[in-house]
DSSP file (Angstrom, degrees, kcal/mol; ACC not computed):
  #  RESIDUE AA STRUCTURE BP1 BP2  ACC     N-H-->O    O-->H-N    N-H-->O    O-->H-N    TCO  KAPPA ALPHA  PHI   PSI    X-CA   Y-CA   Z-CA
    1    1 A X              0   0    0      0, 0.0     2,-0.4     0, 0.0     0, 0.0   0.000 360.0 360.0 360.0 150.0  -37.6   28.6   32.5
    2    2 A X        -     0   0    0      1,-0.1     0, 0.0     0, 0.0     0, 0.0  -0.982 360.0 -74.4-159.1 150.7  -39.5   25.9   31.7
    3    3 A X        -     0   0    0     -2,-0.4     2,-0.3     1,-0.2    -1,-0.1   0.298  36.3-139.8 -37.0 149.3  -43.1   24.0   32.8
    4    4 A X        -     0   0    0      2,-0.0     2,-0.2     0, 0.0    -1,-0.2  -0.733  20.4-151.3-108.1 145.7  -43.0   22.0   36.2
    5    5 A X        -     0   0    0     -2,-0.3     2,-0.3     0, 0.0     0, 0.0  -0.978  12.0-164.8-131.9 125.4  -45.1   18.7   35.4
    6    6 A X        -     0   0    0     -2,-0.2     3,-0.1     1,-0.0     2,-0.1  -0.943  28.3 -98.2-115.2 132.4  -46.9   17.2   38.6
    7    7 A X        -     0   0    0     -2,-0.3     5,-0.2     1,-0.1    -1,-0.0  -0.263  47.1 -97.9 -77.2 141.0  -48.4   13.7   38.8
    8    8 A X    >   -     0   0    0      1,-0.2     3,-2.6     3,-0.1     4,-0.5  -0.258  34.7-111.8 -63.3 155.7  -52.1   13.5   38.3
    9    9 A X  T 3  S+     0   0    0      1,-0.3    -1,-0.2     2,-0.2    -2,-0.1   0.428 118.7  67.9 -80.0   4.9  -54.2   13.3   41.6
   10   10 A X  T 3  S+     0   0    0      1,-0.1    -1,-0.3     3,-0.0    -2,-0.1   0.854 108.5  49.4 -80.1 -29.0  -55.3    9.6   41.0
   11   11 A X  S <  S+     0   0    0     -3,-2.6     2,-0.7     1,-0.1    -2,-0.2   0.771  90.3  92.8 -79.4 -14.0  -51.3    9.4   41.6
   12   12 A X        -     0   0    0     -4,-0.5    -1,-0.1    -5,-0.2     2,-0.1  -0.680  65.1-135.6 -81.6 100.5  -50.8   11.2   44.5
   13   13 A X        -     0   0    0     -2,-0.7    -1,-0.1     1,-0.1    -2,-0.0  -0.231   8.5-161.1 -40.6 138.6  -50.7    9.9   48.0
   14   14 A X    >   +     0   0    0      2,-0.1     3,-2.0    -2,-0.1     4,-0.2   0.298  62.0 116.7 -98.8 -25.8  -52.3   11.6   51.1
   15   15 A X  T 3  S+     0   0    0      1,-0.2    -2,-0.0     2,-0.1     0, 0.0  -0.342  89.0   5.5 -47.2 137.5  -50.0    9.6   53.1
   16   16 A X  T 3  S+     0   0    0      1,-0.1     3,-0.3     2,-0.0    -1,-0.2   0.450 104.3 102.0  92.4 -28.8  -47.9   12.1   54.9
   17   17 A X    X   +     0   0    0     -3,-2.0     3,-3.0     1,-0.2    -1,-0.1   0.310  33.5 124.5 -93.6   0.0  -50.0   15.4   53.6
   18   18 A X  T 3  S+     0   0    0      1,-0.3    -1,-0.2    -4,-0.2    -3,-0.0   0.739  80.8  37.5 -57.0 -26.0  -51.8   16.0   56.7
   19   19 A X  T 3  S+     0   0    0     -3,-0.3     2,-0.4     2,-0.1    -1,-0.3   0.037 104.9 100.3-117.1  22.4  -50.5   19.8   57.0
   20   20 A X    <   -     0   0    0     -3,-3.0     2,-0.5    -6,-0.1    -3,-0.1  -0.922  59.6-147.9-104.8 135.8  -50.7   20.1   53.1
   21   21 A X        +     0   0    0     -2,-0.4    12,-1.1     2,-0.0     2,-0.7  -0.772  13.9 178.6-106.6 136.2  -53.5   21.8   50.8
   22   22 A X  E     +A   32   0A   0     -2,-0.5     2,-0.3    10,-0.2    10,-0.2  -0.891  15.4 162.9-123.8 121.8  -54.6   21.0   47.5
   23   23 A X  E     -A   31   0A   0      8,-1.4     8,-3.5    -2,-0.7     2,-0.2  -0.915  28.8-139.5-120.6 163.8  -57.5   23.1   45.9
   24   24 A X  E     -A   30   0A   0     -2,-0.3     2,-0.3     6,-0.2     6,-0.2  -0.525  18.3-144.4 -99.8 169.2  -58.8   23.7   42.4
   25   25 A X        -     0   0    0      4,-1.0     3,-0.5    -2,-0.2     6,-0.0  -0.663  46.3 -69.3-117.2-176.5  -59.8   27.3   41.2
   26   26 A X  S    S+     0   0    0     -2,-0.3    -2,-0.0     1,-0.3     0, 0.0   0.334 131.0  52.5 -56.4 -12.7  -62.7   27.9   38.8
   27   27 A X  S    S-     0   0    0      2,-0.1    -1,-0.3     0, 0.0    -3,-0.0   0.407 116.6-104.6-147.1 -44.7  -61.5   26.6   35.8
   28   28 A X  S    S+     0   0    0     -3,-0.5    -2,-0.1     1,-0.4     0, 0.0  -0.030  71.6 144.3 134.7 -33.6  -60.5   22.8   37.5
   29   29 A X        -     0   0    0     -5,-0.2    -4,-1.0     1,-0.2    -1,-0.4  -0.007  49.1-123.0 -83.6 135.2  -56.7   23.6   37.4
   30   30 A X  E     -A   24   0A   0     -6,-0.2     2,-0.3    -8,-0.0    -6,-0.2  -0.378  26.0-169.9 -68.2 124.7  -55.1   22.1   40.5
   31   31 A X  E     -A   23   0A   0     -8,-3.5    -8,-1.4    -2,-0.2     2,-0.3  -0.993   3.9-177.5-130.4 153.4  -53.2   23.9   43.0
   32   32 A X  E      A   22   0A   0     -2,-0.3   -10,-0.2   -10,-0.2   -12,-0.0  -0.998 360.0 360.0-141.8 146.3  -51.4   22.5   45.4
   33   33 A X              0   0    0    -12,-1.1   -11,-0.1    -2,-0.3    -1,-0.1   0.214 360.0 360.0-125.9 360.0  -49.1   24.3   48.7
């Protein structure tokens, strides 16, 4: 099994996301469902 890599949030479009979440936890690390 091996790492998923996800594009940094400066790259990532909003367009489209309306019904999507992205939050950070304590530590900064990005989550996104």
């Amino acid at each position: 099994m091996g790492i998923t890599m996800f594009p940094t949030v400066e790259k990532c479009t909003s367009e489209g996301r309306e019904k999507e979440t992205v939050v950070a936890d304590l530590d900064g690390t990005l989550l996104r469902s």
